[in-house]
N, C-alpha and C positions, 0 to 999 in steps of 0.2 A: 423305625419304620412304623408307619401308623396311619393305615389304607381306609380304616372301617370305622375310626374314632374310637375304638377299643386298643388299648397296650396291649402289644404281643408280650406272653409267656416267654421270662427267665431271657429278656432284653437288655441293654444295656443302655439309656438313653442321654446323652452329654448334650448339655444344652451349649447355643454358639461361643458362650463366653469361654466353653470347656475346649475349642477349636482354634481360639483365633490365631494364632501363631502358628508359622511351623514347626516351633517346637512343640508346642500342645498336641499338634498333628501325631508323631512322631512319637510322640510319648504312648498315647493309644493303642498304635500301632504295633508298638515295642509290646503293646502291656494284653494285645488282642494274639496277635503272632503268638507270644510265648504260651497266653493260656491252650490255642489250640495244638501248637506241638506238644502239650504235655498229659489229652487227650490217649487212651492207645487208641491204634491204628485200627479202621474197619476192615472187618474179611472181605475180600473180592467178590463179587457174584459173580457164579460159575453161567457161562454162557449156552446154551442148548441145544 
């Protein structure tokens, strides 16, 4: 994503030749998924 002509902060940028398939897709995907499941989980915000 790059709205302002400046790189956004700690992005991951894959250029087209890094998409064309759908296995490339897929692989991504695979490789984006796992980083965020391995993330922990955010506390809930308590409602008022």
């Amino acid at each position: 994503m790059d709205f302002t002509g400046k790189a956004m902060i700690s992005m991951v940028y894959v250029s087209p030749q890094g998409i064309e398939s759908g296995a490339d897709q897929a692989e991504w995907l695979n490789f984006c998924t796992g980083f965020v499941e391995s993330l922990p989980a955010k506390k809930s915000k308590e409602i008022r």
